[in-house]
N, CA, C and O atoms as a Tripos MOL2 file, in Angstrom:
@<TRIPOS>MOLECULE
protein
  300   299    75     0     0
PROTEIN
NO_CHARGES

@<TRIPOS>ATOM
      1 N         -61.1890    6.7450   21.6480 N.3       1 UNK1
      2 CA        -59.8510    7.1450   22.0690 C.3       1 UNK1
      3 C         -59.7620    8.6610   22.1690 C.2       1 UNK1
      4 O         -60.6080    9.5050   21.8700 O.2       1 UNK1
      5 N         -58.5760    8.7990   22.6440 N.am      2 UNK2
      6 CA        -58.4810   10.6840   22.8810 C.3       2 UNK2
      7 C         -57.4410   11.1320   22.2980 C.2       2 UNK2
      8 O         -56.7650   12.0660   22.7310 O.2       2 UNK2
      9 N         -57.1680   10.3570   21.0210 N.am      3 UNK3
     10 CA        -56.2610   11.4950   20.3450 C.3       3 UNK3
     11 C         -56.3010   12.7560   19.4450 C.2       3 UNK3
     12 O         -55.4070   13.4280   18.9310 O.2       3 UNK3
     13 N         -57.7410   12.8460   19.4330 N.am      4 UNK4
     14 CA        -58.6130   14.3240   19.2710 C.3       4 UNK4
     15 C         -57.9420   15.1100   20.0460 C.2       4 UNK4
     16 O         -57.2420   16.0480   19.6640 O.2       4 UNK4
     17 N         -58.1650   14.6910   21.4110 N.am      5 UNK5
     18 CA        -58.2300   15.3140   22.7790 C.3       5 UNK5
     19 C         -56.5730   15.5540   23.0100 C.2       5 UNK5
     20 O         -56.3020   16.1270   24.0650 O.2       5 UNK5
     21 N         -55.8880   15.3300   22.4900 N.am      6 UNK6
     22 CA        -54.6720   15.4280   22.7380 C.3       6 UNK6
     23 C         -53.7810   16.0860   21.8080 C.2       6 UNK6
     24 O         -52.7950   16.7300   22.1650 O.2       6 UNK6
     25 N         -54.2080   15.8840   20.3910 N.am      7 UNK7
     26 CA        -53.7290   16.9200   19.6970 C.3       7 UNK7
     27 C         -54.3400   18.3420   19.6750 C.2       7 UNK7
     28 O         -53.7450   19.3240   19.2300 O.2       7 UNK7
     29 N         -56.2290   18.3610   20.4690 N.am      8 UNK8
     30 CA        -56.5020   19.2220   20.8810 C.3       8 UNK8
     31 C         -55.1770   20.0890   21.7260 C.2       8 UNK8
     32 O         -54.4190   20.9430   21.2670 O.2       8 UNK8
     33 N         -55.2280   19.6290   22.8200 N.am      9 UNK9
     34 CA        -54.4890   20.2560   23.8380 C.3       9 UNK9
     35 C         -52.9920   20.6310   23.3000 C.2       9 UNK9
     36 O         -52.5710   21.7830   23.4150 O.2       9 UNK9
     37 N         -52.4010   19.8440   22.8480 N.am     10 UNK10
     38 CA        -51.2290   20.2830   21.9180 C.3      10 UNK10
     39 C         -51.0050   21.5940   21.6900 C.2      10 UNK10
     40 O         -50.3030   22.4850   22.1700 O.2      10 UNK10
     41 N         -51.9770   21.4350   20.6250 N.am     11 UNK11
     42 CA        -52.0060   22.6240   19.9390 C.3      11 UNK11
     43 C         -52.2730   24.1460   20.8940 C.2      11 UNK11
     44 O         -51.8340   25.2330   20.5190 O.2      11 UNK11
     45 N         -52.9190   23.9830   21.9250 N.am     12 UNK12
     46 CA        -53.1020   24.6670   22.6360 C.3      12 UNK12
     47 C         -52.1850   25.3480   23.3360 C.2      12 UNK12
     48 O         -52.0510   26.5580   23.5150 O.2      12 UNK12
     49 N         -51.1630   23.8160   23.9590 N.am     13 UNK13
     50 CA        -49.8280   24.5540   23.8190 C.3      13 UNK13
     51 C         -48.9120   25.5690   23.0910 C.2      13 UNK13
     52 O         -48.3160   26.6270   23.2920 O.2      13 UNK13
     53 N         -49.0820   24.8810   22.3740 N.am     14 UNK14
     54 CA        -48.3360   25.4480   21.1520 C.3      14 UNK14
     55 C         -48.4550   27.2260   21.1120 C.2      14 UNK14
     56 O         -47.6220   28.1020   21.3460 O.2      14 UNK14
     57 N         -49.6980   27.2650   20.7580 N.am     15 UNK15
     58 CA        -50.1430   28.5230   20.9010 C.3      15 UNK15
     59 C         -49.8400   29.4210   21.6270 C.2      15 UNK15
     60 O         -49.5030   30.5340   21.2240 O.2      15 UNK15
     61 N         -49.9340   28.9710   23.1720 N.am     16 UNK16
     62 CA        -49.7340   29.4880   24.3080 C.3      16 UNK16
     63 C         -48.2250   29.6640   24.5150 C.2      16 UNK16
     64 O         -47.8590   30.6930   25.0830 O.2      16 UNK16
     65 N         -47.3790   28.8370   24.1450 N.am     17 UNK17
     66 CA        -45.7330   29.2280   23.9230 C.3      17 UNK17
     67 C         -45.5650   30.1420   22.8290 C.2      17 UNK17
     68 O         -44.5970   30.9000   22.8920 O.2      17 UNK17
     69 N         -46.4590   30.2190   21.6720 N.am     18 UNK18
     70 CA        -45.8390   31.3690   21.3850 C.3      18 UNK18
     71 C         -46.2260   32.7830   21.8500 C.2      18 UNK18
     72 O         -45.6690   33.7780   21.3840 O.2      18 UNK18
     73 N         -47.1440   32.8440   22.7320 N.am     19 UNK19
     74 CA        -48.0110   34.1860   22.6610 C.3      19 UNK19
     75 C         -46.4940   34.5050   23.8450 C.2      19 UNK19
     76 O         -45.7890   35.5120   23.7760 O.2      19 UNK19
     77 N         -46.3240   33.4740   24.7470 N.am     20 UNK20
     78 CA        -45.3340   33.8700   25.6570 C.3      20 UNK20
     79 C         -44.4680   34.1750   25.0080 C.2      20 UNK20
     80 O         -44.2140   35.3640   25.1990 O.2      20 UNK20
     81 N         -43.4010   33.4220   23.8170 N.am     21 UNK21
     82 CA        -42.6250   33.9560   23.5360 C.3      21 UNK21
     83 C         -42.4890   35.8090   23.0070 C.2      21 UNK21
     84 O         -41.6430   36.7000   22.9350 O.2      21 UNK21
     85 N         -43.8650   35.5830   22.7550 N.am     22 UNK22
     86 CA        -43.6610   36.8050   21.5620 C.3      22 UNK22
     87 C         -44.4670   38.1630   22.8130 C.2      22 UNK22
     88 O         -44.9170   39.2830   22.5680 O.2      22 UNK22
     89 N         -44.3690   37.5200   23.9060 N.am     23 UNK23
     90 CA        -44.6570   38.5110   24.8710 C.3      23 UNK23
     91 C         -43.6380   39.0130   25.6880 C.2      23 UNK23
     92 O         -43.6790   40.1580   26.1380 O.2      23 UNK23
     93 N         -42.6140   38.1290   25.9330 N.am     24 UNK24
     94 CA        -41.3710   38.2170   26.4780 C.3      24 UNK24
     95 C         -40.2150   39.8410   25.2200 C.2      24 UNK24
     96 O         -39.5250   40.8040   25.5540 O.2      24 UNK24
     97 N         -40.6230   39.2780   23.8970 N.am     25 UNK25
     98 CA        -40.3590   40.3400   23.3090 C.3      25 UNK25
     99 C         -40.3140   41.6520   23.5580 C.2      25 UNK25
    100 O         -39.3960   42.4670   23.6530 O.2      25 UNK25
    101 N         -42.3470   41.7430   23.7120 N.am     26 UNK26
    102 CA        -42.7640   43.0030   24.0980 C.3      26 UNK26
    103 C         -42.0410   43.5480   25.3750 C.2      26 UNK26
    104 O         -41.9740   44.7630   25.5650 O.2      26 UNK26
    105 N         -41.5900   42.7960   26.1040 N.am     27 UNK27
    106 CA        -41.2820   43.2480   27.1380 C.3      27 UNK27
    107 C         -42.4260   42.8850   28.4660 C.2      27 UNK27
    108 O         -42.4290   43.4710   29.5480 O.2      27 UNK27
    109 N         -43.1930   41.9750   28.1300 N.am     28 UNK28
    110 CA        -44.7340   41.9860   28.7170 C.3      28 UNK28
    111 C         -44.0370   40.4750   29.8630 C.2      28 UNK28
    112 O         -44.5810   39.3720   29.8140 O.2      28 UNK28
    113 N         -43.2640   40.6520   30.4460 N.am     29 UNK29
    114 CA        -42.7640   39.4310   30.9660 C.3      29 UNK29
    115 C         -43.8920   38.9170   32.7480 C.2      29 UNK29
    116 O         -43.4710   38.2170   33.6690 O.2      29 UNK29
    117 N         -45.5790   39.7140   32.6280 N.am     30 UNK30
    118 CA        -46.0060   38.9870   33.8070 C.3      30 UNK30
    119 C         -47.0510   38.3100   32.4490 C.2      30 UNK30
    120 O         -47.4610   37.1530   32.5490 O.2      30 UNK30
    121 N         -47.2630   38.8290   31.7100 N.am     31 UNK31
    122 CA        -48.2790   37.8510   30.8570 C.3      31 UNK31
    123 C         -47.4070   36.9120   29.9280 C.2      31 UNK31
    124 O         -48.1140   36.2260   29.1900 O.2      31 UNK31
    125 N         -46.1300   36.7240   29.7910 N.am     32 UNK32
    126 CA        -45.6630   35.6940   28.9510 C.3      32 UNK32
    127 C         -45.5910   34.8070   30.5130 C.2      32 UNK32
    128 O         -46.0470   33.6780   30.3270 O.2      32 UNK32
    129 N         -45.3480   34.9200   31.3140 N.am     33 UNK33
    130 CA        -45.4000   34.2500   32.4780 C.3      33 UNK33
    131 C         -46.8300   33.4840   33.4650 C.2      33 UNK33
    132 O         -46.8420   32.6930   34.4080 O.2      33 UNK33
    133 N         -47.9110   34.1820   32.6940 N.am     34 UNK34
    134 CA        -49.2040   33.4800   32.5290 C.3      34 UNK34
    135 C         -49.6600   32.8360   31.5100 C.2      34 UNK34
    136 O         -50.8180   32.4210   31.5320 O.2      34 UNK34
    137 N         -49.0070   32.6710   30.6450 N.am     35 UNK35
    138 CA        -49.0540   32.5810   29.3120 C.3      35 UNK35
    139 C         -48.2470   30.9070   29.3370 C.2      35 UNK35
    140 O         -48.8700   29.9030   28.9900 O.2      35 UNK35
    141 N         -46.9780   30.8690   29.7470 N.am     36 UNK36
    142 CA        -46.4470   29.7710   30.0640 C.3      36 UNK36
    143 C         -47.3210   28.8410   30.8120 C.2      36 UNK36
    144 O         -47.5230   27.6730   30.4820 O.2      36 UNK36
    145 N         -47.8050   29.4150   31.7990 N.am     37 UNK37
    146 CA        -48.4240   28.3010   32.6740 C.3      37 UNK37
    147 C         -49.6340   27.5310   32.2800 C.2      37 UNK37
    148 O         -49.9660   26.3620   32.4800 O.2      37 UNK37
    149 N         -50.3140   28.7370   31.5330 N.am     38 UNK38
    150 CA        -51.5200   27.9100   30.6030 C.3      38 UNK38
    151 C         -50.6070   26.7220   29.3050 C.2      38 UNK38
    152 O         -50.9670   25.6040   28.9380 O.2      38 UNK38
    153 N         -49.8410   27.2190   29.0450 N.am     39 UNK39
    154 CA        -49.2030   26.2460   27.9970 C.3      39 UNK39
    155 C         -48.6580   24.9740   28.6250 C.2      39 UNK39
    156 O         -48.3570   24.0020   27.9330 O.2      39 UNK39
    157 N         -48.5410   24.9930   29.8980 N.am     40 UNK40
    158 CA        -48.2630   24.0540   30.9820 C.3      40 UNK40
    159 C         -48.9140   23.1300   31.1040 C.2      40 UNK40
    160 O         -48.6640   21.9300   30.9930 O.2      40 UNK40
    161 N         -50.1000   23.8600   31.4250 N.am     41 UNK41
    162 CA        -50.9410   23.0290   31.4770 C.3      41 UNK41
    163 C         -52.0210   22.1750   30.9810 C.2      41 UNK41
    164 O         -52.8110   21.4300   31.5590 O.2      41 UNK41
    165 N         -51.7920   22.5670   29.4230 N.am     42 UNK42
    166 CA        -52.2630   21.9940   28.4620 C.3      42 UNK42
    167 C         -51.4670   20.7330   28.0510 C.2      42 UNK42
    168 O         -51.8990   19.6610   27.6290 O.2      42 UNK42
    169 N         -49.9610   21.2020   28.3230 N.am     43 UNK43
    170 CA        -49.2190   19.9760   27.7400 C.3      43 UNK43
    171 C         -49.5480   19.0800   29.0420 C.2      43 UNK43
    172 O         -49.6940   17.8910   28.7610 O.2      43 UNK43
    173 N         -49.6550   19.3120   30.0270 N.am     44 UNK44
    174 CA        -50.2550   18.1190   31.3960 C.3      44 UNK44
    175 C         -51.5230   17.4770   31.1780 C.2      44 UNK44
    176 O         -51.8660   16.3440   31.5180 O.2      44 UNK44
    177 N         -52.1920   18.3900   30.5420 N.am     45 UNK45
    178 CA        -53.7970   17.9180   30.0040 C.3      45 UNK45
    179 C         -53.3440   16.9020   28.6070 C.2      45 UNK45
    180 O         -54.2600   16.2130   28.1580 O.2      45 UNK45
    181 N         -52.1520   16.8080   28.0080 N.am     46 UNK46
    182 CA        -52.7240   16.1480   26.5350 C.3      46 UNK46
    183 C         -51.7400   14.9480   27.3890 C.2      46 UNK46
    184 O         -52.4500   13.9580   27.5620 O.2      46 UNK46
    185 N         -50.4800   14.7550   27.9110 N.am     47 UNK47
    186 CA        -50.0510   14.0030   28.8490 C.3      47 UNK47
    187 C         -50.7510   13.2600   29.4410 C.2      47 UNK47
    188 O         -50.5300   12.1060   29.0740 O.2      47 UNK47
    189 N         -51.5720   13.3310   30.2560 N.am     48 UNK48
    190 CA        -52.4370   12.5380   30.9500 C.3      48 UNK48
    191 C         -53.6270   12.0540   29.9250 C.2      48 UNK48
    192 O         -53.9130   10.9110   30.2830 O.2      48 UNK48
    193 N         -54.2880   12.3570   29.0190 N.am     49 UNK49
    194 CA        -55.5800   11.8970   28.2600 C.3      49 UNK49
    195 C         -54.2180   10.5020   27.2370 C.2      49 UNK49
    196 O         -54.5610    9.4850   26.6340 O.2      49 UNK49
    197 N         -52.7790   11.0420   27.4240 N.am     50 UNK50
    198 CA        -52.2900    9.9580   26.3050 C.3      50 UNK50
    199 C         -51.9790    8.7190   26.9510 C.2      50 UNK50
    200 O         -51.9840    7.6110   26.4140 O.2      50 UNK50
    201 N         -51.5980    9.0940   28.6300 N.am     51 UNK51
    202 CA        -51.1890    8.0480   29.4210 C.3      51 UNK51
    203 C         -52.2410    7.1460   29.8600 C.2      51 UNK51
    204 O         -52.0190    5.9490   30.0410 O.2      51 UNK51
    205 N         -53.5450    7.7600   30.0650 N.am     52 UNK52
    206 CA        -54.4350    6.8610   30.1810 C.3      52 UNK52
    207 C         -55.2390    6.0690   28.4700 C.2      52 UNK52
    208 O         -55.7690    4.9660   28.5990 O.2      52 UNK52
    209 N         -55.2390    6.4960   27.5540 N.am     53 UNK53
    210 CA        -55.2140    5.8370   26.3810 C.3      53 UNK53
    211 C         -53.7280    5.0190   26.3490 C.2      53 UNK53
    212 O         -53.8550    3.8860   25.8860 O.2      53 UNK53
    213 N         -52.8230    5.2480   26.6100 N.am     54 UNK54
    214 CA        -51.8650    4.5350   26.3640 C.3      54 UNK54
    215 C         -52.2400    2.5830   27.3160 C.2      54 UNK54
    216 O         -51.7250    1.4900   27.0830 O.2      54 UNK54
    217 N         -53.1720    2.9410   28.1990 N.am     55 UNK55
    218 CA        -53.2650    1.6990   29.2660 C.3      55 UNK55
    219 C         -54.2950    1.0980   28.8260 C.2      55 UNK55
    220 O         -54.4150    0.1030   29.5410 O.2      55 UNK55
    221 N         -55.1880    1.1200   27.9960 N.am     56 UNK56
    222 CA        -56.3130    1.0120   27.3260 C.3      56 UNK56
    223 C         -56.1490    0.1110   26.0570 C.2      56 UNK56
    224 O         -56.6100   -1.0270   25.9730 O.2      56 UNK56
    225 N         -55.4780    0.7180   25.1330 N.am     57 UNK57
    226 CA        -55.3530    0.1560   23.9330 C.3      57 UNK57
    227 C         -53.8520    0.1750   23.2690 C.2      57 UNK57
    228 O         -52.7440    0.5840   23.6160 O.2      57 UNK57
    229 N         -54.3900   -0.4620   22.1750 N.am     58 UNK58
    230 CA        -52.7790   -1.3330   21.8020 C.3      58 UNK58
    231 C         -52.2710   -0.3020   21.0760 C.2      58 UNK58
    232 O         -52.8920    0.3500   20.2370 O.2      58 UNK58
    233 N         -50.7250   -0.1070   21.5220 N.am     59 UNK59
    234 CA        -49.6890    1.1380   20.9250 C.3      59 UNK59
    235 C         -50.0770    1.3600   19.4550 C.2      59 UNK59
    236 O         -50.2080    2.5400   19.1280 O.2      59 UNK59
    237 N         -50.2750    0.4510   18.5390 N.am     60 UNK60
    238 CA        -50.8230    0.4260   16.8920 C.3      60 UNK60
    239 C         -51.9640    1.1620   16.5160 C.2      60 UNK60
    240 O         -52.2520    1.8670   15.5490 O.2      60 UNK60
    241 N         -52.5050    0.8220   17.4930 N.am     61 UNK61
    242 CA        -54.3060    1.3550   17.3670 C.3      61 UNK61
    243 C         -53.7690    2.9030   17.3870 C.2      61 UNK61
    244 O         -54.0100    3.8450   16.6310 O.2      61 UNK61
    245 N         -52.9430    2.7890   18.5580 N.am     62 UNK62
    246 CA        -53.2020    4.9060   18.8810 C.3      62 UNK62
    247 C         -52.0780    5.6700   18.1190 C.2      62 UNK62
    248 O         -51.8170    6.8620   18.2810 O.2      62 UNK62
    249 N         -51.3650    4.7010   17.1510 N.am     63 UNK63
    250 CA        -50.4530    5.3700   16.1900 C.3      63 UNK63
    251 C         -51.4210    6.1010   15.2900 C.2      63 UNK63
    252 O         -51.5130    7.3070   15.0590 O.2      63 UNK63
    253 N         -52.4340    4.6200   14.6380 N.am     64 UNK64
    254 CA        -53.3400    4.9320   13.6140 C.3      64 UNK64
    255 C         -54.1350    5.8050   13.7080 C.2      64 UNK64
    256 O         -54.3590    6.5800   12.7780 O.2      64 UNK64
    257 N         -54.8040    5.8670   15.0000 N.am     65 UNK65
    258 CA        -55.5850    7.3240   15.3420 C.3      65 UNK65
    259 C         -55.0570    8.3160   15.3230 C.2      65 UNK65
    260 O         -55.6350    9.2980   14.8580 O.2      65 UNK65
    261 N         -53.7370    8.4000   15.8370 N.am     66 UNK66
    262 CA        -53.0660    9.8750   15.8920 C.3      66 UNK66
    263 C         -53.1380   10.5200   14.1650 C.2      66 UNK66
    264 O         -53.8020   11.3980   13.6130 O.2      66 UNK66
    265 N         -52.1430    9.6130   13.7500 N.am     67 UNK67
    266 CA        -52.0280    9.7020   12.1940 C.3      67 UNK67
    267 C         -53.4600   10.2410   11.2720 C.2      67 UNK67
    268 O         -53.5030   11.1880   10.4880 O.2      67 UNK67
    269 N         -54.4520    9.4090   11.6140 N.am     68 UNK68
    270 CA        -55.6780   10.1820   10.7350 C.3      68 UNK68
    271 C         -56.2370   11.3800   11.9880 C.2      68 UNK68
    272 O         -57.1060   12.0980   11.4920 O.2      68 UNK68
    273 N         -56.0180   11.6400   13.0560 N.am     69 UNK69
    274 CA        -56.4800   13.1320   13.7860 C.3      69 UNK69
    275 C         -55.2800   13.9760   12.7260 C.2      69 UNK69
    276 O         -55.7710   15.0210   12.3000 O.2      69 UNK69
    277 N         -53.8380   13.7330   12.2300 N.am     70 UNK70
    278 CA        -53.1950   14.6260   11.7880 C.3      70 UNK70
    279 C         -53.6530   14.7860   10.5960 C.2      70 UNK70
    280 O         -53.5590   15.8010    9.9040 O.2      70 UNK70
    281 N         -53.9320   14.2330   10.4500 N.am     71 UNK71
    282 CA        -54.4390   14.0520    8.4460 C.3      71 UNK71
    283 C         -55.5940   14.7540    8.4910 C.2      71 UNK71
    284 O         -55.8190   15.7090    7.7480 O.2      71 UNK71
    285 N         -56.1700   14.4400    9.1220 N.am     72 UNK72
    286 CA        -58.0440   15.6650    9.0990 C.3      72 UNK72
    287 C         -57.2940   16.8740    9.6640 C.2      72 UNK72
    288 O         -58.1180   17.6290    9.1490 O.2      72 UNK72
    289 N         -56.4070   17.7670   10.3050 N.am     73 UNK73
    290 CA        -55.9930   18.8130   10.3640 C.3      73 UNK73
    291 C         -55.3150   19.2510    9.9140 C.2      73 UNK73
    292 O         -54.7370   20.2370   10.3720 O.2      73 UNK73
    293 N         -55.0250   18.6220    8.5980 N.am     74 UNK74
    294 CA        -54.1730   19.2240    7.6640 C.3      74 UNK74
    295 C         -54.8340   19.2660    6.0560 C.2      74 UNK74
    296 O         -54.4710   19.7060    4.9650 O.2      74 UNK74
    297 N         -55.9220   18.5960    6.5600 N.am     75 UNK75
    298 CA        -57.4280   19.0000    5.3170 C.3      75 UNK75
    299 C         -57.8700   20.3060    5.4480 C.2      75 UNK75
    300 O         -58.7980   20.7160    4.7500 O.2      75 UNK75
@<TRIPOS>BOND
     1     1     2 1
     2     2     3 1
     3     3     4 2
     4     3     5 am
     5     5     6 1
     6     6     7 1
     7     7     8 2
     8     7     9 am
     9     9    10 1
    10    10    11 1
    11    11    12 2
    12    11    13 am
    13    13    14 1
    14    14    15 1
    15    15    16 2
    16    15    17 am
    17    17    18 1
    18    18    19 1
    19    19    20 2
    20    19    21 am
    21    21    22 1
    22    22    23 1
    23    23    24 2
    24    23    25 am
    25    25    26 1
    26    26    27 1
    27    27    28 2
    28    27    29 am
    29    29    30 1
    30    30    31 1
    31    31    32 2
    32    31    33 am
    33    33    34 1
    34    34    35 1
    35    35    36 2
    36    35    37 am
    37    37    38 1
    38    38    39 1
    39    39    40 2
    40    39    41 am
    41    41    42 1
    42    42    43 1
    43    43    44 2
    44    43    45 am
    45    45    46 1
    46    46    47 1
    47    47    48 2
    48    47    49 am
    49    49    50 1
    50    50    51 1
    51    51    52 2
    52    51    53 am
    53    53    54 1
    54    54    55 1
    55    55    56 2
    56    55    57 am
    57    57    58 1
    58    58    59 1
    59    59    60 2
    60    59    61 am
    61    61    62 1
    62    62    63 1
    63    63    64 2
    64    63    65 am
    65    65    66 1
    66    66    67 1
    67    67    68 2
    68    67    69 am
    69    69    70 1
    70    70    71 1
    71    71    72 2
    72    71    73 am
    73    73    74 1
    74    74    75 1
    75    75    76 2
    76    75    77 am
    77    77    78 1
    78    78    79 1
    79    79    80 2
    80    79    81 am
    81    81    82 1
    82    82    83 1
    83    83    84 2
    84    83    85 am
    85    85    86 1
    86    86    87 1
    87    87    88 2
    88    87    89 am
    89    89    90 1
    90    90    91 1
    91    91    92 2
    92    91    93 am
    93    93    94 1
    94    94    95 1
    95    95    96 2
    96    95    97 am
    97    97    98 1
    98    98    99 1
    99    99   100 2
   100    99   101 am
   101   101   102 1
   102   102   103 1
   103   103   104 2
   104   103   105 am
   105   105   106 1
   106   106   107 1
   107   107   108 2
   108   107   109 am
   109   109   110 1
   110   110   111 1
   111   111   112 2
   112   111   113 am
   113   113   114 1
   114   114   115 1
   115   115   116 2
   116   115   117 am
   117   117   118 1
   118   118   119 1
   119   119   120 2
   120   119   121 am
   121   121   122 1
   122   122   123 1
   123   123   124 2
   124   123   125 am
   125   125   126 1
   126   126   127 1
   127   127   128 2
   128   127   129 am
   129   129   130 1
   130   130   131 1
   131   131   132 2
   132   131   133 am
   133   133   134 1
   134   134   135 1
   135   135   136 2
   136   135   137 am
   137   137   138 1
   138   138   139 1
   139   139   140 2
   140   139   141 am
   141   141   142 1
   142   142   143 1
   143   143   144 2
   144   143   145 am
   145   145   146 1
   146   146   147 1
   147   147   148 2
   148   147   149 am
   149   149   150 1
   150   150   151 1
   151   151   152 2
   152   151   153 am
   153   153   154 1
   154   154   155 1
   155   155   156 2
   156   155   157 am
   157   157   158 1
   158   158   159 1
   159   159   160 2
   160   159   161 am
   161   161   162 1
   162   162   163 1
   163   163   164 2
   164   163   165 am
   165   165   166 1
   166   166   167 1
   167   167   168 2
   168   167   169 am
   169   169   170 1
   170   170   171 1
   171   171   172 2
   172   171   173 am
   173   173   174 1
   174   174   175 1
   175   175   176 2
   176   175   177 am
   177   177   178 1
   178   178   179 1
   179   179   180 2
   180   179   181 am
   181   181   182 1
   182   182   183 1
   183   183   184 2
   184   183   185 am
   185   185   186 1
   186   186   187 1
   187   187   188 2
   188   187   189 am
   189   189   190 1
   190   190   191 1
   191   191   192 2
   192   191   193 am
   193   193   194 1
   194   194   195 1
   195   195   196 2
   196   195   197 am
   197   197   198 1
   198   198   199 1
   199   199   200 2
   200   199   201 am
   201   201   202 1
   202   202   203 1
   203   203   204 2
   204   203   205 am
   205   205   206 1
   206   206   207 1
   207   207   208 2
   208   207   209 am
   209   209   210 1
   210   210   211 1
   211   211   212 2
   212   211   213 am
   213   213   214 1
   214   214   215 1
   215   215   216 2
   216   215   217 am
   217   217   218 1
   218   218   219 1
   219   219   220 2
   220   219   221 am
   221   221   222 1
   222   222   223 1
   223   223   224 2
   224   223   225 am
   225   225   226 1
   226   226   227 1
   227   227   228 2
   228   227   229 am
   229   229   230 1
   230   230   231 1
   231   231   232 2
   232   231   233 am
   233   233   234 1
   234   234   235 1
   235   235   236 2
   236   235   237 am
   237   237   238 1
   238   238   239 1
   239   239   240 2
   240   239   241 am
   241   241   242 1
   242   242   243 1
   243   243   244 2
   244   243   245 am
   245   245   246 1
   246   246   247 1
   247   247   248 2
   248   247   249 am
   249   249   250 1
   250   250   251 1
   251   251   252 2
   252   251   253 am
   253   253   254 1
   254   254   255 1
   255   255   256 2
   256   255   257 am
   257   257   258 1
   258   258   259 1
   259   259   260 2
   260   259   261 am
   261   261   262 1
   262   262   263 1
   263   263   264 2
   264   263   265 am
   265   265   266 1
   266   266   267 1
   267   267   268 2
   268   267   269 am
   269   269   270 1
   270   270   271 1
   271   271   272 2
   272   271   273 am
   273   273   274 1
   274   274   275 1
   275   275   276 2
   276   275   277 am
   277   277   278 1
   278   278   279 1
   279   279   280 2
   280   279   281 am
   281   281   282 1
   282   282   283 1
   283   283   284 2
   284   283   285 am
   285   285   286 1
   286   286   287 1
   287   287   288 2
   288   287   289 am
   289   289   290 1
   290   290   291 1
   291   291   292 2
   292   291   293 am
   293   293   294 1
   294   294   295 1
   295   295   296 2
   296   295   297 am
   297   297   298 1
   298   298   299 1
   299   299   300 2
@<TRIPOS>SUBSTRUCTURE
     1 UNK1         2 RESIDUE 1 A UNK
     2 UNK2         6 RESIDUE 1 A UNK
     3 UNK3        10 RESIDUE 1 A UNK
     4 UNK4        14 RESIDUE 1 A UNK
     5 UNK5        18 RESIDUE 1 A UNK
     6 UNK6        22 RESIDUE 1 A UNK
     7 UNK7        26 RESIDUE 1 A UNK
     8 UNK8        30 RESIDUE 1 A UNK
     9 UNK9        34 RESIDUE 1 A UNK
    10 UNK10       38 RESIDUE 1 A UNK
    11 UNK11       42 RESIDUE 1 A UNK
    12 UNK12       46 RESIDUE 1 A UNK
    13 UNK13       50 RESIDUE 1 A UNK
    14 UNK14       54 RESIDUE 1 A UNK
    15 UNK15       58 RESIDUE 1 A UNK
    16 UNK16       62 RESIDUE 1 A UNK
    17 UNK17       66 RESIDUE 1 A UNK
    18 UNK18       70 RESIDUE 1 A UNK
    19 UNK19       74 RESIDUE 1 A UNK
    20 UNK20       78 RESIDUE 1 A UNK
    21 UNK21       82 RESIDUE 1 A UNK
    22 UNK22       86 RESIDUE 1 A UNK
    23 UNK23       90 RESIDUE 1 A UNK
    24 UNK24       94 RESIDUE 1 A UNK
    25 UNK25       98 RESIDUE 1 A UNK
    26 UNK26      102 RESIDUE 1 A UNK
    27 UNK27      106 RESIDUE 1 A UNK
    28 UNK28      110 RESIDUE 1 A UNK
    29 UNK29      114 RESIDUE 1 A UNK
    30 UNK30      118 RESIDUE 1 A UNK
    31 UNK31      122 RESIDUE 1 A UNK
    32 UNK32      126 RESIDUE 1 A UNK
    33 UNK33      130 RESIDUE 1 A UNK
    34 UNK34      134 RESIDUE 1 A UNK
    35 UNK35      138 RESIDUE 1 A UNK
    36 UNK36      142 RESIDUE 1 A UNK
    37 UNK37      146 RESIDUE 1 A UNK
    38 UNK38      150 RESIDUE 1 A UNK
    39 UNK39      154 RESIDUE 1 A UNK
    40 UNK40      158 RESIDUE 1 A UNK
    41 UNK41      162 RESIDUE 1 A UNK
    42 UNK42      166 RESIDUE 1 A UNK
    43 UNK43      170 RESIDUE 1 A UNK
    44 UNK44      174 RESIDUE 1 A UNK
    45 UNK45      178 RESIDUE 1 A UNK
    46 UNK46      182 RESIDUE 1 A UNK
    47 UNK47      186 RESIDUE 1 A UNK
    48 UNK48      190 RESIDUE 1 A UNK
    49 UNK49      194 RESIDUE 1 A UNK
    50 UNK50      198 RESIDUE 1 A UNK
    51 UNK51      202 RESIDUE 1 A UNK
    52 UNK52      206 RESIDUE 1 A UNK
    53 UNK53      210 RESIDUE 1 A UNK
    54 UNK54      214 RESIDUE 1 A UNK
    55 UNK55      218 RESIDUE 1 A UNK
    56 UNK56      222 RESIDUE 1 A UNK
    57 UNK57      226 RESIDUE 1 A UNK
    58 UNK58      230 RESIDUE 1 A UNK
    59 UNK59      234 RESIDUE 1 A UNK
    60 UNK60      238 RESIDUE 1 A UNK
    61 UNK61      242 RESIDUE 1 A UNK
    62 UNK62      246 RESIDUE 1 A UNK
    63 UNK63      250 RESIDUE 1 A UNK
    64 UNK64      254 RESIDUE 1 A UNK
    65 UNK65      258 RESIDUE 1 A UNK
    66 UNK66      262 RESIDUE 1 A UNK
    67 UNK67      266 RESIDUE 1 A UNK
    68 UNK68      270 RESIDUE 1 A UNK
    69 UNK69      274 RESIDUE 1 A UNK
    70 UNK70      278 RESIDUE 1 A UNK
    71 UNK71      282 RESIDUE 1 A UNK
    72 UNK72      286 RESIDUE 1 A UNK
    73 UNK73      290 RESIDUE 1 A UNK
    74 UNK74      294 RESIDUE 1 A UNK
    75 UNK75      298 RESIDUE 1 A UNK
């Protein structure tokens, strides 16, 4: 399954919204604006790896996976 792959990308987001936010601060508003789009497109990247696991296997299964990918990243 790819919920590695998806809390991968997540997080990636994540990241990437804040560098924008905290670039918009600076005043840096063409790199919080590249900055967004990579965060864009990460959340499209973990979106699609969930929608196609979602057609695959049973909603339970990819709770349980999610749940222990969160649990090993919080070890």
């Amino acid at each position: 399954m790819g919920m590695e792959e998806v809390v991968r990308q997540l997080r990636m987001a994540i990241h990437d919204a804040q560098v924008a936010f905290d670039c918009i601060g600076l005043g840096e508003v063409e790199r919080a604006h590249n900055r967004m789009i990579t965060a864009k497109a990460a959340m499209d990247a973990a979106e699609t790896v969930l929608q196609h696991d979602l057609g695959r296997f049973p909603l339970a299964e990819l709770a349980g996976e999610g749940a222990k990918v969160m649990a090993a990243i919080g070890d």
